[in-house]
C-alpha positions in Angstrom: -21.4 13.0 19.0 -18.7 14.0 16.8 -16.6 10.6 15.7 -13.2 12.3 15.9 -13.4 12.3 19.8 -14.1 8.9 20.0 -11.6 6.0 20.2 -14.0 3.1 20.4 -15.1 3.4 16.6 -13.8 3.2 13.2 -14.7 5.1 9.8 -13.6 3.5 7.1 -10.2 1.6 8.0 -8.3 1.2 4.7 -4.8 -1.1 6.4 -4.2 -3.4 8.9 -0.9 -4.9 10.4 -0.7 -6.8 13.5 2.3 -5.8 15.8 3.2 -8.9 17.6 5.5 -7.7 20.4 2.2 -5.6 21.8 -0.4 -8.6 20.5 -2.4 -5.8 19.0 -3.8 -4.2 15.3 -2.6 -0.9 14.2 -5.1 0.3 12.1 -5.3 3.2 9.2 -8.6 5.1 10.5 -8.8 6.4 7.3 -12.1 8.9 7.6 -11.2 10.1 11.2 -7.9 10.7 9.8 -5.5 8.9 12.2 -3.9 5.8 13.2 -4.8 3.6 16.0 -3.6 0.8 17.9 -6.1 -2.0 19.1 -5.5 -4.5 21.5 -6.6 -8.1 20.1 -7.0 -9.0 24.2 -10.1 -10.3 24.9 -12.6 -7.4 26.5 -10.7 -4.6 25.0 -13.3 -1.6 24.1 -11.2 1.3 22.9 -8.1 2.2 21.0 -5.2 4.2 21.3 -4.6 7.2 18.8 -0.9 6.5 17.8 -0.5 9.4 15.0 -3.5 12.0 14.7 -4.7 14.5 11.5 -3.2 12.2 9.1 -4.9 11.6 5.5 -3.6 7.6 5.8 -4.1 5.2 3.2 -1.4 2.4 3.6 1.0 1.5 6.8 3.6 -1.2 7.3 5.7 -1.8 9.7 9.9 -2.8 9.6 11.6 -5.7 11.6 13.5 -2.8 13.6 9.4 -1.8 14.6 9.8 1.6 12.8 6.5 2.3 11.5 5.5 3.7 8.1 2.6 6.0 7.5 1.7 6.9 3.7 -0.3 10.5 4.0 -2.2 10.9 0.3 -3.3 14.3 1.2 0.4 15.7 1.8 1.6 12.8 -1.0 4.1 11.7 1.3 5.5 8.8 3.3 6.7 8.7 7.0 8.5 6.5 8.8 7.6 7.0 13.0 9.5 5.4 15.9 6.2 4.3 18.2 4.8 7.2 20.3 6.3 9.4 17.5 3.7 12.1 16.5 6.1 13.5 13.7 8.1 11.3 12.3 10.8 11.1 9.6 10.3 11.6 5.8 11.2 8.9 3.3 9.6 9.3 0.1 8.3 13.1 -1.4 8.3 15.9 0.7 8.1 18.0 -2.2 4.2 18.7 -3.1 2.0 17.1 -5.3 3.2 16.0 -8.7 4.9 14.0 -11.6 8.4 14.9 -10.7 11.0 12.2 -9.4 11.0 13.9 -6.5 6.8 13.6 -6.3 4.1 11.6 -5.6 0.4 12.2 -6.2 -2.0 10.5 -3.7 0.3 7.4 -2.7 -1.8 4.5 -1.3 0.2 1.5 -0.5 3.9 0.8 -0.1 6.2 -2.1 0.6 9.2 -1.6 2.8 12.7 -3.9 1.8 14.8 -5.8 3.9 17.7 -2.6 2.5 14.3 -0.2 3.9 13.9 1.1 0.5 10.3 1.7 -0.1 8.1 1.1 -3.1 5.1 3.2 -3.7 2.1 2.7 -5.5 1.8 6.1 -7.1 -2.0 5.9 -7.9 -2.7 8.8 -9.2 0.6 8.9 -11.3 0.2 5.8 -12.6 3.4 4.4 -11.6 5.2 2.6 -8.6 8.2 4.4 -7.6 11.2 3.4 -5.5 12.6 5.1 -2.9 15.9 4.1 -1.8 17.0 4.7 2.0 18.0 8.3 2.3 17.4 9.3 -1.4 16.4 12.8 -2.4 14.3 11.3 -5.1 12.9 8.1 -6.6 12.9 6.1 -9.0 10.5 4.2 -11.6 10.2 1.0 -11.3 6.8 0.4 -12.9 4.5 2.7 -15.4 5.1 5.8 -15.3 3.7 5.6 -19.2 0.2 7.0 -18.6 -2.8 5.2 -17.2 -3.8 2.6 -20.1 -3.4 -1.2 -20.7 -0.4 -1.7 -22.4 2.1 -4.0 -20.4 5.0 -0.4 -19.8 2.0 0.6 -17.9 0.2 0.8 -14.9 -3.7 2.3 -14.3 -3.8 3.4 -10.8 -1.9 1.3 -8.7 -3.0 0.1 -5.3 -1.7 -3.3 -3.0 2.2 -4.2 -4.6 4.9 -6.8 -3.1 8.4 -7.1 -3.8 10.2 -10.5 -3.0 13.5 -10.9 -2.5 14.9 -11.0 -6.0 13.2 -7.5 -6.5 10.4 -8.6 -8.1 7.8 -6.7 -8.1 3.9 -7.7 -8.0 1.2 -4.9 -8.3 -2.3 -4.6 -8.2 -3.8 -2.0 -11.1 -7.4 -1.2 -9.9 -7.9 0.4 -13.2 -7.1 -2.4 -15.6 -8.4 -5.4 -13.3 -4.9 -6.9 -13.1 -2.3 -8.2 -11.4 1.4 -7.5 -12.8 4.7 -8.9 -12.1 7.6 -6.4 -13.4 11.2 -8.4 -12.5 14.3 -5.9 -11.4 14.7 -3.8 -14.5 12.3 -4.4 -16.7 11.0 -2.0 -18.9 7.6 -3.9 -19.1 5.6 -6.2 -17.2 3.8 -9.7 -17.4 0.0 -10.4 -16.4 -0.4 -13.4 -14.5 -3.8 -12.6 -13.2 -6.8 -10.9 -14.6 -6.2 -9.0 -17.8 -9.3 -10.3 -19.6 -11.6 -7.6 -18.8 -13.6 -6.9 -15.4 -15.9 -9.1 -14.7 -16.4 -11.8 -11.9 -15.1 -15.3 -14.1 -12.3 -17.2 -12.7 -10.3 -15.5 -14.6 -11.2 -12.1 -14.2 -11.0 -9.6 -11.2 -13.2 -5.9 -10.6 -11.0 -3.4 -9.4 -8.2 -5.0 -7.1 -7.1 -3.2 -4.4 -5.2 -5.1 -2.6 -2.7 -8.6 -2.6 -0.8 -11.1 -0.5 1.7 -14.2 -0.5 1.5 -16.8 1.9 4.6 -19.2 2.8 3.8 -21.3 0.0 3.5 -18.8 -2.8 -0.1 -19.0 -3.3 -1.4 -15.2 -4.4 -4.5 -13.8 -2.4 -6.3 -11.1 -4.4 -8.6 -8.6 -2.7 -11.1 -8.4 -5.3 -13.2 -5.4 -4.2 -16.3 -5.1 -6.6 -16.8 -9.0 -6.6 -16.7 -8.8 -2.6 -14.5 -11.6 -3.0 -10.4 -12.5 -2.1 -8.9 -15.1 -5.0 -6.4 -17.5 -4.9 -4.1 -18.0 -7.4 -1.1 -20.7 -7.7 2.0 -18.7 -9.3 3.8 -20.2 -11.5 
């Protein structure tokens, strides 16, 4: 049986958030292309198809409960108001490419508390921010080609922004996790940067990454099959 008519299976989820109000998981059903909600009550065997014929990668949701879908295969992010099937467009909306006004398969995204939203621009190699209502973005990170050098990023993937407007990215293509402060024109490694491997102080392609209440840094370390801690100084 076809897996696009079923809503009791996944193929290959790529984000997660839990929705709180409902108790359930809204998932990025990546391969079906679609998202879902799941109840996280006990006994539940089937999901709900929220948004459908969607190439998702990343999702988030705000604290007003708007959710935001990014669509690599129209290079575009949406915000939806639940039970939304269209939605509203916040970043692109222009095609696939290198202008400001561009994106080029975005992955994941981090909304502000002013609901401007950060892209990682993975196959630009550059994070872009979108401001609230804004025609265009702008370059917050790379943008400088895809090597090693600290003005650049190599395919971008799971970023964070705190509330000073520092930024936090993870570059699957140099192993490394950056921190670029509001501004900058370059960035500081503060994990990984010596090479893939799977030392302590290396990573293998990171794709994803996450502060807890104390600061700590969780790295999802894909080709180790491992997450990392790391205390930030």
């Amino acid at each position: 049986m076809d897996k696009l008519l079923l809503v009791n299976q996944l193929n290959g989820p790529s984000d997660v958030l839990i929705d709180k109000e409902t108790d359930s998981l809204i998932i990025c059903d990546w391969k079906n292309h679609r998202v879902v909600r799941w109840s996280r009550r006990s006994g539940t065997t089937q999901g709900e198809i929220l948004i459908n014929n969607i190439n998702c990668y990343g999702l988030t949701m705000d604290e007003q409960r708007y959710l935001y879908v990014a669509d690599f295969g129209k290079h575009e992010v949406r915000r939806y108001q639940l039970g939304e099937k269209i939605g509203t467009l916040v970043a692109d909306g222009n095609g696939q490419g290198d202008g400001l006004n561009q994106l080029n398969v975005p992955h994941y995204f981090f909304v502000d508390r002013d609901h401007s939203v950060y892209v990682s621009d993975y196959s630009n190699n550059r994070v872009m921010k979108w401001v609230e209502g804004a025609k265009e973005g702008i370059v917050v990170a790379g943008g400088q080609g895809e090597w090693s050098a600290l003005t650049q990023v190599s395919y971008p993937q799971g970023l964070f922004v705190d509330t000073l407007g520092t930024l936090y990215v993870a570059e699957y293509g140099n192993s490394r996790v950056m921190r670029w402060t509001q501004g900058a024109k370059q960035g500081t490694v503060i994990v990984g940067g010596n090479g893939r491997g799977e030392g302590a102080n290396q990573l293998h392609y990171p794709t994803d990454l996450s502060f807890d209440r104390h600061g700590n840094l969780y790295v999802v370390d894909s080709s180790n099959d491992r997450v990392q801690r790391f205390s930030i100084k």
